[in-house]
ROKETOR-145909 format. One record per residue (C-alpha): residue in one letter; x, y, z; chain. Coordinates in Angstrom, 1 decimal, decimal comma, always signed. Layout:
BEGIN
@r:A px:X py:Y pz:Z c:A
...
END
This chain:
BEGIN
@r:X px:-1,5 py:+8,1 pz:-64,6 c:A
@r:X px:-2,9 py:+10,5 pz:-66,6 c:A
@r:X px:-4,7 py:+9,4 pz:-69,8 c:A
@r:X px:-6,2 py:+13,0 pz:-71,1 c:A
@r:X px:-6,5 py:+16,2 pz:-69,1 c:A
@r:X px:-9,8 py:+14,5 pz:-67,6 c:A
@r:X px:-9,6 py:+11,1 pz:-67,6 c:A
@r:X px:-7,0 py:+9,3 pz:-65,3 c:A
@r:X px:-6,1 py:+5,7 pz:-64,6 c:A
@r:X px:-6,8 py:+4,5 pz:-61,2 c:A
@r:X px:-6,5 py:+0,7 pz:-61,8 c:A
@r:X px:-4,3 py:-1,5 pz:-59,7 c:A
@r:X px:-0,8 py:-4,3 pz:-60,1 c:A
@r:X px:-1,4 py:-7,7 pz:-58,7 c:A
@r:X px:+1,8 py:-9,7 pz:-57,7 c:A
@r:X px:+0,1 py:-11,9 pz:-55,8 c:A
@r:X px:-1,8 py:-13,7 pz:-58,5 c:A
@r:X px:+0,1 py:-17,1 pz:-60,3 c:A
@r:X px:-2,6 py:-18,3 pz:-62,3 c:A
@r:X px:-5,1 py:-16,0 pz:-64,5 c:A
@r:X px:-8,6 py:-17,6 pz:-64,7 c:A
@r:X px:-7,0 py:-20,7 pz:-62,6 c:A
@r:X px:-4,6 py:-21,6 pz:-65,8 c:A
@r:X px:-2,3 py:-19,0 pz:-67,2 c:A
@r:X px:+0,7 py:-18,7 pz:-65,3 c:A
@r:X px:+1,1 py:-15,0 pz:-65,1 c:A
@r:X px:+4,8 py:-14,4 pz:-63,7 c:A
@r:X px:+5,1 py:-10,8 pz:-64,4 c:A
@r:X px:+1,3 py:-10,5 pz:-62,2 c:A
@r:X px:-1,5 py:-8,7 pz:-63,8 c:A
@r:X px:-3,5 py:-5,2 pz:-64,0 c:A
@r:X px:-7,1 py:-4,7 pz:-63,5 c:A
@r:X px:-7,5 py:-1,1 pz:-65,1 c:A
@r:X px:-10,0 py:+1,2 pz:-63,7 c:A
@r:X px:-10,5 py:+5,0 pz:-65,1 c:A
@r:X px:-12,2 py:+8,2 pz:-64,7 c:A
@r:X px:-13,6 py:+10,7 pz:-66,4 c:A
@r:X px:-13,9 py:+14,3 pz:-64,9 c:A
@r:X px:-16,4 py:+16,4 pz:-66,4 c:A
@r:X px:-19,6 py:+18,2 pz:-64,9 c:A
@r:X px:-20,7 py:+14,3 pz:-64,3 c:A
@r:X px:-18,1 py:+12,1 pz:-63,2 c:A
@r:X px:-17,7 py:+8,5 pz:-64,3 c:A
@r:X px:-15,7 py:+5,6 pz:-63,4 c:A
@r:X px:-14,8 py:+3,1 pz:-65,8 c:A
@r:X px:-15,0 py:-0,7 pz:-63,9 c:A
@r:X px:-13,6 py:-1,9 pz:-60,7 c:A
@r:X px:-11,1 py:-4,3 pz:-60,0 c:A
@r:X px:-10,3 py:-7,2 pz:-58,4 c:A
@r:X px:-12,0 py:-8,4 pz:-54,8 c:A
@r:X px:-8,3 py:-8,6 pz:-52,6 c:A
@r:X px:-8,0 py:-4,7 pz:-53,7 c:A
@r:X px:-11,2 py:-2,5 pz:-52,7 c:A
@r:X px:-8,6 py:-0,2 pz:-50,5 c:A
@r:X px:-6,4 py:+0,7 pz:-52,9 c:A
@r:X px:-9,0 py:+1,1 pz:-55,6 c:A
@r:X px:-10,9 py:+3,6 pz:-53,5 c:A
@r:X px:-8,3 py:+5,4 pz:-52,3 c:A
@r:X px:-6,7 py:+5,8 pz:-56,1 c:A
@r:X px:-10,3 py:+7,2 pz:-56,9 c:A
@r:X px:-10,4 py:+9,3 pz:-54,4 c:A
@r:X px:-7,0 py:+11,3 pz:-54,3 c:A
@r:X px:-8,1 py:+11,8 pz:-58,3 c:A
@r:X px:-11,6 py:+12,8 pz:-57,1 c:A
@r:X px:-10,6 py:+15,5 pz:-54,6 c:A
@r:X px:-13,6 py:+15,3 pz:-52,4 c:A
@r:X px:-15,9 py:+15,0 pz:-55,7 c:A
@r:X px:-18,3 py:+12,3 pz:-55,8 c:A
@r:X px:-18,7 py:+9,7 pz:-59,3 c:A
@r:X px:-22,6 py:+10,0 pz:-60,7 c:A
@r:X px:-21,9 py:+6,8 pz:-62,6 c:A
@r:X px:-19,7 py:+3,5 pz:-62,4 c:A
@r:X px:-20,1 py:+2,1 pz:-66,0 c:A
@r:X px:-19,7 py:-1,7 pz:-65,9 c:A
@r:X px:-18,3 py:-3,0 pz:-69,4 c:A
@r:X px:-17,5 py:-6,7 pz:-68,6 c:A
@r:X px:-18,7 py:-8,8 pz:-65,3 c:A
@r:X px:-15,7 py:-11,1 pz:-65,3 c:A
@r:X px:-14,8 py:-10,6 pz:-61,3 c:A
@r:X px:-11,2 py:-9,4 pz:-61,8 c:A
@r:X px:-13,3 py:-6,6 pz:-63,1 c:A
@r:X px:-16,9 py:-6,1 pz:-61,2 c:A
@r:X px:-16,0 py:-8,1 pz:-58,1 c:A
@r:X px:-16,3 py:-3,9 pz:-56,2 c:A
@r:X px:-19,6 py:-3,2 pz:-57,9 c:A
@r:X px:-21,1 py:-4,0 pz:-54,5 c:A
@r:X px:-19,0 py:-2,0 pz:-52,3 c:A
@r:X px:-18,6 py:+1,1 pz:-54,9 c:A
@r:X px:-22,7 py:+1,1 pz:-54,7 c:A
@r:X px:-22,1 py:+1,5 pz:-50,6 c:A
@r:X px:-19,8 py:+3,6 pz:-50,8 c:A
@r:X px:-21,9 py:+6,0 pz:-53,2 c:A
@r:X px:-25,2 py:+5,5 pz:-52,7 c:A
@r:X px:-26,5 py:+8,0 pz:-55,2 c:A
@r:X px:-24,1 py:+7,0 pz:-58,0 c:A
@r:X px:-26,1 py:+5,3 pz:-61,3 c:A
@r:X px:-24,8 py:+2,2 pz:-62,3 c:A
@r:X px:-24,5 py:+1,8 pz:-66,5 c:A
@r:X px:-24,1 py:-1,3 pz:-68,1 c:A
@r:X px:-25,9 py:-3,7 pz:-70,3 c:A
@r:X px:-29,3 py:-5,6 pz:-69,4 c:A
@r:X px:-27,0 py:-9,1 pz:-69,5 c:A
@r:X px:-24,7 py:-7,6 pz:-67,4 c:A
@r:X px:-27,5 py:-6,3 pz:-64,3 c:A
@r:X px:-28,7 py:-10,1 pz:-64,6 c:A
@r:X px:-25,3 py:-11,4 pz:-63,9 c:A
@r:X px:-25,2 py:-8,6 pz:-61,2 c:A
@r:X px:-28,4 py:-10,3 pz:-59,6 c:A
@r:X px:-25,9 py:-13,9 pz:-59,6 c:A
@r:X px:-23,1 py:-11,9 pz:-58,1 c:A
@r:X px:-24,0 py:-10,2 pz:-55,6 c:A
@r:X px:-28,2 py:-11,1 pz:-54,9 c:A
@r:X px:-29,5 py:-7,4 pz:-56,5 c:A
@r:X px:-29,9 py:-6,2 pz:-59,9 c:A
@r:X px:-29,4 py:-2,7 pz:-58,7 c:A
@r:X px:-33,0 py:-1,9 pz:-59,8 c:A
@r:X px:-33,6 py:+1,6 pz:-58,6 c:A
@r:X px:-30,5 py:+2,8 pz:-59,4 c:A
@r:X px:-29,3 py:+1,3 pz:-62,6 c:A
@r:X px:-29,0 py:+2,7 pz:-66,5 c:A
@r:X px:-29,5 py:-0,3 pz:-69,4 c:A
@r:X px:-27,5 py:+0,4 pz:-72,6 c:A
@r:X px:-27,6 py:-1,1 pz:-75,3 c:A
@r:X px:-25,6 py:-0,9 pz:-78,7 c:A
@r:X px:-25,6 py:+3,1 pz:-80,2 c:A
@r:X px:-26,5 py:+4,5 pz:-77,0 c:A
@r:X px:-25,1 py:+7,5 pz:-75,7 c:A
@r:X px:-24,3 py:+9,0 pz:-72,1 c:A
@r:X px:-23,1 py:+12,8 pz:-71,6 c:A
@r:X px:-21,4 py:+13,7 pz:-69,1 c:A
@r:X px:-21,3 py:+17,4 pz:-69,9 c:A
@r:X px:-18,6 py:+17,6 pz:-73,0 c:A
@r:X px:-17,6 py:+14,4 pz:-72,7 c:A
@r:X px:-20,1 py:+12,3 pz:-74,4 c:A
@r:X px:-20,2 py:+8,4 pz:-74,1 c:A
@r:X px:-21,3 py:+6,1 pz:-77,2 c:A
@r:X px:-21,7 py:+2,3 pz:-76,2 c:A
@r:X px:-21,1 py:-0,3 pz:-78,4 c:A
@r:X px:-22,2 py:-4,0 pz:-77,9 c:A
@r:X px:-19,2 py:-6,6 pz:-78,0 c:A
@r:X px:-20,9 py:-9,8 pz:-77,2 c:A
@r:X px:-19,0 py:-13,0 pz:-76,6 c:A
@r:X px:-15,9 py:-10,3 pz:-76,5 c:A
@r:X px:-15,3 py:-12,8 pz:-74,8 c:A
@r:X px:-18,3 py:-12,8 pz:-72,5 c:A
@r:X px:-21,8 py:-12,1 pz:-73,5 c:A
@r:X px:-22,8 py:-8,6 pz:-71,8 c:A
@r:X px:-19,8 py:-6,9 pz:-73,0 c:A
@r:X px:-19,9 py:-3,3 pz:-73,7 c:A
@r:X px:-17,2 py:-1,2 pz:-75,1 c:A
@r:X px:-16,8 py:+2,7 pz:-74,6 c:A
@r:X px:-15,7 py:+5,5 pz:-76,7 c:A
@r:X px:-15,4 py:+9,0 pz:-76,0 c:A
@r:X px:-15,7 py:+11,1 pz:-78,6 c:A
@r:X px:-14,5 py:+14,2 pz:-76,7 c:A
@r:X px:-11,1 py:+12,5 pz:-76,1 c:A
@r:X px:-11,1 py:+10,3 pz:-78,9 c:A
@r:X px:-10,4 py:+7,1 pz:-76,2 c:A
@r:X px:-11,7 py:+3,9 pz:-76,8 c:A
@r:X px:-12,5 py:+2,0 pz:-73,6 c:A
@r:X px:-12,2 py:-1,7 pz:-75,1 c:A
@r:X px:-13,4 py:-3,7 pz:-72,0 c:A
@r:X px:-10,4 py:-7,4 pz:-72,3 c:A
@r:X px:-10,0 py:-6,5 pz:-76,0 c:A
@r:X px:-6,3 py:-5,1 pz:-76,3 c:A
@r:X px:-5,3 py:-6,2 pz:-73,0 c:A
@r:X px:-2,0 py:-8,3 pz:-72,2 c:A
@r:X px:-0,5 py:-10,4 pz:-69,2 c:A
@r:X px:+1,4 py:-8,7 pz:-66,9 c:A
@r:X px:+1,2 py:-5,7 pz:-64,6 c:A
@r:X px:+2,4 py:-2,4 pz:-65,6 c:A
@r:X px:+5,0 py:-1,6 pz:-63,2 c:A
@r:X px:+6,8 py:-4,6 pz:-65,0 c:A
@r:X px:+8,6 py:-3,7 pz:-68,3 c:A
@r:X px:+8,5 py:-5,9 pz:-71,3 c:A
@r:X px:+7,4 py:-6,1 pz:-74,5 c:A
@r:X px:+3,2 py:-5,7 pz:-75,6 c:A
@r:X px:+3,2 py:-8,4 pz:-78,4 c:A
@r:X px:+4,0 py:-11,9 pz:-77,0 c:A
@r:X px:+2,1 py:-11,4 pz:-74,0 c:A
@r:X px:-0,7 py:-9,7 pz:-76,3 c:A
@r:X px:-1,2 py:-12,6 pz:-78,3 c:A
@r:X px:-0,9 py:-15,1 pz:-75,5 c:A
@r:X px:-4,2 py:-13,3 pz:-73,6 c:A
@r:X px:-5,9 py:-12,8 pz:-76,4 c:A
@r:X px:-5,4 py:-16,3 pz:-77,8 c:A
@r:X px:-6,1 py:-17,8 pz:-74,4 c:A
@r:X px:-8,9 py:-15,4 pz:-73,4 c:A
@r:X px:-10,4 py:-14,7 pz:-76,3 c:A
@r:X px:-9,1 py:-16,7 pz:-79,4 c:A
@r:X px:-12,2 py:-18,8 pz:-79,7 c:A
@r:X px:-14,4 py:-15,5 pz:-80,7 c:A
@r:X px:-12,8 py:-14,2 pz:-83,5 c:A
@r:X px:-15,6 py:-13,5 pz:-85,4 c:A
@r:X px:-17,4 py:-11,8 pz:-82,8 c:A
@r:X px:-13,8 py:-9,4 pz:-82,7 c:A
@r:X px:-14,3 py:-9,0 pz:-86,0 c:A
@r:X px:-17,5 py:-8,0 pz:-85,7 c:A
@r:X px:-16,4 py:-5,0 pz:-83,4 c:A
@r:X px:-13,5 py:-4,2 pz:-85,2 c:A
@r:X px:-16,1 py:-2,7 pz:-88,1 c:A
@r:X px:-17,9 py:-1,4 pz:-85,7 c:A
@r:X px:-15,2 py:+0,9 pz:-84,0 c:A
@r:X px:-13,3 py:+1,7 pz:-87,7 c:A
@r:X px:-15,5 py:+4,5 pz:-88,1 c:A
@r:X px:-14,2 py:+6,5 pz:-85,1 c:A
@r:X px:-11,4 py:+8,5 pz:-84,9 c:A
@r:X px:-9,1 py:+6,2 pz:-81,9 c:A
@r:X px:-6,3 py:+8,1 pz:-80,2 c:A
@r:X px:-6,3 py:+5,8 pz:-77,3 c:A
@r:X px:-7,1 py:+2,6 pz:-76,4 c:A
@r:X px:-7,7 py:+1,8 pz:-72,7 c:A
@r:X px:-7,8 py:-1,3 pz:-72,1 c:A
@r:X px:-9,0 py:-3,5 pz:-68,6 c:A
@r:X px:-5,7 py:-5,2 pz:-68,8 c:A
@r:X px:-2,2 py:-4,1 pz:-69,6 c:A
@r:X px:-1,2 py:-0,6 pz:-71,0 c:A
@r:X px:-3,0 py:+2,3 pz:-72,4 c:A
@r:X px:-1,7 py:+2,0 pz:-76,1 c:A
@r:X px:-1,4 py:+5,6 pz:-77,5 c:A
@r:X px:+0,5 py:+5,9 pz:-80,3 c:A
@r:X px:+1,1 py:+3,4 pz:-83,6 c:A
@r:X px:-2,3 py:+2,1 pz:-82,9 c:A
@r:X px:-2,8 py:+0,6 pz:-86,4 c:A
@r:X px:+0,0 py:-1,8 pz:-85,5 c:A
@r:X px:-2,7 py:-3,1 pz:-82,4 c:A
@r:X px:-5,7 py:-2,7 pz:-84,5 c:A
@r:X px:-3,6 py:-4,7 pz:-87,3 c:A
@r:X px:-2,8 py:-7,0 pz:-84,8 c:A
@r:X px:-6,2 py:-7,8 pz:-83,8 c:A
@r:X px:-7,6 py:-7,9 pz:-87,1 c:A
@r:X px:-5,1 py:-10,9 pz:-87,9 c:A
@r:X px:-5,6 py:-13,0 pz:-84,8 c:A
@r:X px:-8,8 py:-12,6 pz:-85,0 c:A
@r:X px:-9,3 py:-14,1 pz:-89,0 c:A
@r:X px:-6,9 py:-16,6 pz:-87,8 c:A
@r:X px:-4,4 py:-16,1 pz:-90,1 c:A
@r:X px:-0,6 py:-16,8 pz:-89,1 c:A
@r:X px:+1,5 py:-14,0 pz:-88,8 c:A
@r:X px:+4,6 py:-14,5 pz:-90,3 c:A
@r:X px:+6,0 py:-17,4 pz:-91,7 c:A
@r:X px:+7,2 py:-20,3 pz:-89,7 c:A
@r:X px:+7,1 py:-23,6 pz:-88,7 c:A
@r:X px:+6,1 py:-24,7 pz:-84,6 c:A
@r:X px:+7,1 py:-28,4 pz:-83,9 c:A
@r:X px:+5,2 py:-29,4 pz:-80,9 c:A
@r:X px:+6,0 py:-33,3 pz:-79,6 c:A
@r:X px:+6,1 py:-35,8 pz:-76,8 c:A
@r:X px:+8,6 py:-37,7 pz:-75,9 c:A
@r:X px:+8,4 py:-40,5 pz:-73,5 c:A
@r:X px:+11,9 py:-42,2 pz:-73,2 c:A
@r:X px:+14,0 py:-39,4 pz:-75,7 c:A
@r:X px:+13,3 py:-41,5 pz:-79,5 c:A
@r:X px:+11,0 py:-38,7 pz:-80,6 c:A
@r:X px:+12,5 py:-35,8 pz:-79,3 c:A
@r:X px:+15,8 py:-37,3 pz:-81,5 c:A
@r:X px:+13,7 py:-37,1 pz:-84,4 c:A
@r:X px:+12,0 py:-33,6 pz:-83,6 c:A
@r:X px:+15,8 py:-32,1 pz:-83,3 c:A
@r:X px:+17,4 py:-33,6 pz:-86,5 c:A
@r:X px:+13,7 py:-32,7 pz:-88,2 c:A
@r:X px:+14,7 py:-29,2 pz:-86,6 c:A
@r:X px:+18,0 py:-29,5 pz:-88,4 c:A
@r:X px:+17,0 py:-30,4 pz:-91,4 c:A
@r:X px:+14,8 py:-27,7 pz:-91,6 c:A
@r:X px:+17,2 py:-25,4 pz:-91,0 c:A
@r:X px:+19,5 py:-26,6 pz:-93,4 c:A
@r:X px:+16,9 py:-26,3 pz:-96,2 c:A
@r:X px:+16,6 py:-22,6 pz:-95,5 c:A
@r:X px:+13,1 py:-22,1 pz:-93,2 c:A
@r:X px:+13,1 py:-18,5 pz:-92,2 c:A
@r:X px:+12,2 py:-19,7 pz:-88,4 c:A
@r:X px:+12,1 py:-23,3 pz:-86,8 c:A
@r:X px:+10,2 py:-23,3 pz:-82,5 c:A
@r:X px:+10,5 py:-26,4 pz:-80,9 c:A
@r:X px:+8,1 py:-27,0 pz:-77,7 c:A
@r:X px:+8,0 py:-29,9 pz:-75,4 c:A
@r:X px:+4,6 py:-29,9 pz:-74,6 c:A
@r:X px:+5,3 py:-31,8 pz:-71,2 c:A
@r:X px:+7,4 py:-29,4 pz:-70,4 c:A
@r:X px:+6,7 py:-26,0 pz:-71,6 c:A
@r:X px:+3,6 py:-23,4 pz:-70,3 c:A
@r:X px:+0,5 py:-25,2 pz:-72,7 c:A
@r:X px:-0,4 py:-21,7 pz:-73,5 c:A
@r:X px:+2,7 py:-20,1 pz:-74,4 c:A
@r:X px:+2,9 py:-23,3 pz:-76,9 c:A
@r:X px:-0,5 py:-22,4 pz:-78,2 c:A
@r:X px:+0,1 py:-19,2 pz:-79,2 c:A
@r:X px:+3,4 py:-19,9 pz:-80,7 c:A
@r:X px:+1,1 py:-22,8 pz:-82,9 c:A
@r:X px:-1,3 py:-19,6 pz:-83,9 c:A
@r:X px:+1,9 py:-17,1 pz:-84,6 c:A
@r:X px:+3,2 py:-19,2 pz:-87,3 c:A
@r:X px:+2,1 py:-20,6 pz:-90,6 c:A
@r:X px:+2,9 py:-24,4 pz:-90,0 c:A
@r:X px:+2,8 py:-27,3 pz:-87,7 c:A
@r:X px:+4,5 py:-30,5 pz:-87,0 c:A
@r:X px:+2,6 py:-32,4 pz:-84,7 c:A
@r:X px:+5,2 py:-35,9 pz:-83,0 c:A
@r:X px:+4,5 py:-37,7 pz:-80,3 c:A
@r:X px:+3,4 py:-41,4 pz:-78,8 c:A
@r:X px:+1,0 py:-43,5 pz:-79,4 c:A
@r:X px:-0,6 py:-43,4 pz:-75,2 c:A
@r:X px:-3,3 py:-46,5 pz:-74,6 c:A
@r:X px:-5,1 py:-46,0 pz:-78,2 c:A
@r:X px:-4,5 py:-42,1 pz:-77,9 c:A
@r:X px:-2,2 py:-39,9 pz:-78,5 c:A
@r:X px:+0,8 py:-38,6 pz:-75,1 c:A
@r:X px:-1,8 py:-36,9 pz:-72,7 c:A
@r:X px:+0,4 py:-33,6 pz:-73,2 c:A
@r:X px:-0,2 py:-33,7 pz:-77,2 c:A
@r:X px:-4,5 py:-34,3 pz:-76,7 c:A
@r:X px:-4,1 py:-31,4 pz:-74,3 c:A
@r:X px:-2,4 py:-29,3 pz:-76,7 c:A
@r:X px:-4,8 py:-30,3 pz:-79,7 c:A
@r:X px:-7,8 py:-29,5 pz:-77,8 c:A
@r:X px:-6,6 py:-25,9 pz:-77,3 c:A
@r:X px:-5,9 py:-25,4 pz:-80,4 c:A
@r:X px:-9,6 py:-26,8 pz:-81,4 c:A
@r:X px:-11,2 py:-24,6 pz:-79,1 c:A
@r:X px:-9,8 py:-21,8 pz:-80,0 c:A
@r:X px:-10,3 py:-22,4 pz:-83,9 c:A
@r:X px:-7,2 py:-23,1 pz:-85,0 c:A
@r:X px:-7,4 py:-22,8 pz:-88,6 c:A
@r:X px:-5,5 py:-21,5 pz:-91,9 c:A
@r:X px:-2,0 py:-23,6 pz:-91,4 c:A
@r:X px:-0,5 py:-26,0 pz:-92,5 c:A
@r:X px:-0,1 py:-29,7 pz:-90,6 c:A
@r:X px:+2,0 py:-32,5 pz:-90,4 c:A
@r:X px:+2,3 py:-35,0 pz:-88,6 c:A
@r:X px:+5,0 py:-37,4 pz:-86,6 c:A
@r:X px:+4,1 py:-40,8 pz:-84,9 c:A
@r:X px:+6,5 py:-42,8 pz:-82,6 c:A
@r:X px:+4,8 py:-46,6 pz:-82,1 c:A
@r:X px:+6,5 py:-50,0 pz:-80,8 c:A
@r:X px:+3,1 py:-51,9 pz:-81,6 c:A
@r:X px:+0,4 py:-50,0 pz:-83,2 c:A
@r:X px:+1,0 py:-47,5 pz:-85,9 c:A
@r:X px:-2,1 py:-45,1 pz:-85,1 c:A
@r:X px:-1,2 py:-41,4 pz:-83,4 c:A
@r:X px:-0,9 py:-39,8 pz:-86,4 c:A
@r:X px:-4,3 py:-41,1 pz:-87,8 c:A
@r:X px:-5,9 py:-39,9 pz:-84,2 c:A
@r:X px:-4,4 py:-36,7 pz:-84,6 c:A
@r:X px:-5,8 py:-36,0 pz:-87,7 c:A
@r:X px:-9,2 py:-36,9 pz:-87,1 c:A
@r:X px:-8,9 py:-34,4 pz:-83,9 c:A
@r:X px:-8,9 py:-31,9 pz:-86,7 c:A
@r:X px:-11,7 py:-33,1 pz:-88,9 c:A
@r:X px:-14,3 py:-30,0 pz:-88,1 c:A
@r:X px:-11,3 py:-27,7 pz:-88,3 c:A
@r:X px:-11,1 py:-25,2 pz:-91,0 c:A
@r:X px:-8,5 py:-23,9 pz:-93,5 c:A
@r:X px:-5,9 py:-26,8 pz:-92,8 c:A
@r:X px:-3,5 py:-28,1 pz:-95,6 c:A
@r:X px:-1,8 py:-32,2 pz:-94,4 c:A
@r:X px:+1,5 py:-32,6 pz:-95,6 c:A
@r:X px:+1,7 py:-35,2 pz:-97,4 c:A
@r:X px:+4,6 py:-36,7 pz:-95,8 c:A
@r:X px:+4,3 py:-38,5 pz:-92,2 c:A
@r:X px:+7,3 py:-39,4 pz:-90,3 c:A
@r:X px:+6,9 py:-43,0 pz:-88,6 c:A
@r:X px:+9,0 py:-44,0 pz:-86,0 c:A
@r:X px:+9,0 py:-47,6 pz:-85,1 c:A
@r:X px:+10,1 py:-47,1 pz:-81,2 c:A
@r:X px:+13,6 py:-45,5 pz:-82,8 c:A
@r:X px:+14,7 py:-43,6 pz:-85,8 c:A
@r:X px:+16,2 py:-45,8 pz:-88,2 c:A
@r:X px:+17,2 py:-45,3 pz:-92,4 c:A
@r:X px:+14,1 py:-45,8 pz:-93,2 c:A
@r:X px:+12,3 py:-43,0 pz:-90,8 c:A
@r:X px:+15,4 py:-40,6 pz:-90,8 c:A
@r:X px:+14,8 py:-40,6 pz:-94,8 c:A
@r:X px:+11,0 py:-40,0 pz:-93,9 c:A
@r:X px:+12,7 py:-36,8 pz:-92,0 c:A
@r:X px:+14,5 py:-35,4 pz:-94,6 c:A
@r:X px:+11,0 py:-35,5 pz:-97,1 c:A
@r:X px:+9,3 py:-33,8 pz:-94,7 c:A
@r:X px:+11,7 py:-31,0 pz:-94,1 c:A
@r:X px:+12,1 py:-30,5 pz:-98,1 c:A
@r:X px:+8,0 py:-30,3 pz:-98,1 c:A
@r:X px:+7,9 py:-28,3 pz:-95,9 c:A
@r:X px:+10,4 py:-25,8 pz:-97,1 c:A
@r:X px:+9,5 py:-25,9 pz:-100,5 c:A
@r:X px:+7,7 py:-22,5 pz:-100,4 c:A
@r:X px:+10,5 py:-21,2 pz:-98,8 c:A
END
């Protein structure tokens, strides 16, 4: 693939992979983007993954055609992306590595060397020329590790954004950027959104044609439509408006009052009603659908003095990731002890920017007058805005 007349993508498709990071089921596989940049000084832009070194050097070097790289730039240590640091620095012995001093000390964990006599430390506002393409590096800590760098030629006006702008699924699999978008980056990186904030001023100043990310596709045109993108996941604010209902069910009783609560709803006119089974459905596909939309409803069992383990799961993503800015409420299914709903919302004490519907929904083992009328007062809460 060619990016710009000198820089070309030389990144790889996994297939292989079912979980990203051990967790996210990836059924569409994954890329690990790689790039270079041909100029009197060559310069490739990260590795990839260990169970590809072949096909990685041999991409580089049908681009390369018998030239030889004077720099690997390493933006982000993460192995899908440095695990061929190692075997690029025997295969080049007099290529430079650049990348951030946090970045050489994980190097020295990795793979027992720091690459001391060979190594360039950048740091935030430096520069690298490579003849007329010049490199500015820009620290993105905790984006979403902390020796990230990002990259931007100013030549090309390409913006080499390390994970940020990066999506599920390799790229010889067409589908759609945005869901997949927003379930990486709410996954990956949801929990740092001020430190994407952070480099989102930083990088407004530049004239972006390209983005190029280390996952996903190389977005070139409409690129206020990512940036935009970004910008709102990362102030946690929903983006459209909406209302998730996550529950448990154990023997069917609240799953009977999460679809006539989906009923009601839609009979009072809410623009868009999700139900996910959290048992059932992938937990991260459910988080991102919770951060996507402007309200919650939260039903499930009361579990030994808990909450269903399924529902704790699901609340403790959502925590960790700083859920924030919505709107709550909250359904409880007991047969002895009336006390899921009040667990659930001390789960969310520390959390920011959350509204509590006034109305709860309690279920006394099975929906009855009075907890079907508690149904239809939640539904015309909740759609009062609407």
């Amino acid at each position: 693939m060619t990016i710009a007349s000198d820089v070309k993508f030389i990144g790889v498709n996994d297939h292989a992979i079912d979980l990203f990071e051990g967790m996210y089921e990836v059924p569409k596989g994954m890329s690990y983007n790689s790039y270079v940049i041909l100029d009197e000084k060559v310069a490739i832009m990260d590795t990839v993954g260990e169970g590809f070194t072949g096909q990685w050097l041999q991409n580089m070097k049908s681009v390369l055609e018998n030239r030889r790289p004077d720099y690997l730039i390493v933006q982000h240590m993460e192995p899908d992306h440095s695990a061929n640091i190692l075997n690029f620095a025997r295969e080049f012995p007099k290529a430079q590595i650049v990348a951030s001093a946090k970045a050489f000390a994980m190097m020295e964990n990795f793979f027992g060397t720091d690459f001391a006599q060979r190594r360039i430390v950048v740091s935030d506002g430096d520069m690298l020329s490579l003849g007329k393409h010049k490199l500015k590096f820009v620290a993105a800590p905790m984006v979403h590790w902390p020796e990230v760098i990002v990259t931007y030629d100013s030549t090309e006006k390409i913006l080499f954004s390390a994970d940020a702008f990066g999506k599920f699924g390799a790229l010889d699999v067409e589908e759609d950027w945005l869901d997949e978008a927003r379930r990486y980056y709410i996954g990956i990186v949801g929990r740092y959104g001020a430190q994407v904030q952070s480099l989102l001023k930083k990088v407004a100043v530049w004239d972006i044609r390209a983005i190029c990310p280390l996952h996903g596709p190389v977005l070139r045109e409409n690129l206020e439509y990512y940036l935009e993108k970004y910008n709102t996941w990362s102030s946690y604010k929903p983006e459209e408006e909406g209302i998730v209902i996550a529950y448990t069910s154990v023997y069917g009783n609240t799953q009977k009052a999460v679809m006539l609560l989906k009923e009601k709803l839609r009979e009072k006119g809410c623009p868009k009603v999700v139900v996910a089974d959290l048992a059932r459905c992938d937990m991260s596909q459910a988080v991102a659908l919770a951060f996507k939309y402007g309200s919650l409803v939260l039903a499930t069992t009361v579990y030994n003095g808990d909450v269903f383990p399924p529902m704790g799961e699901f609340i403790h993503w959502l925590i960790e990731r700083n859920f924030a800015n919505r709107r709550v409420a909250f359904a409880e299914n007991y047969s002895w002890s009336p006390m899921a709903a009040k667990v659930m919302k001390e789960k969310f004490e520390k959390s920011k920017g959350l509204t509590f519907a006034e109305t709860s929904v309690r279920i006394a083992s099975a929906l009855n007058a009075e907890s079907i009328a508690q149904i239809e007062a939640l539904a015309e809460e909740l759609c009062r805005e609407y």
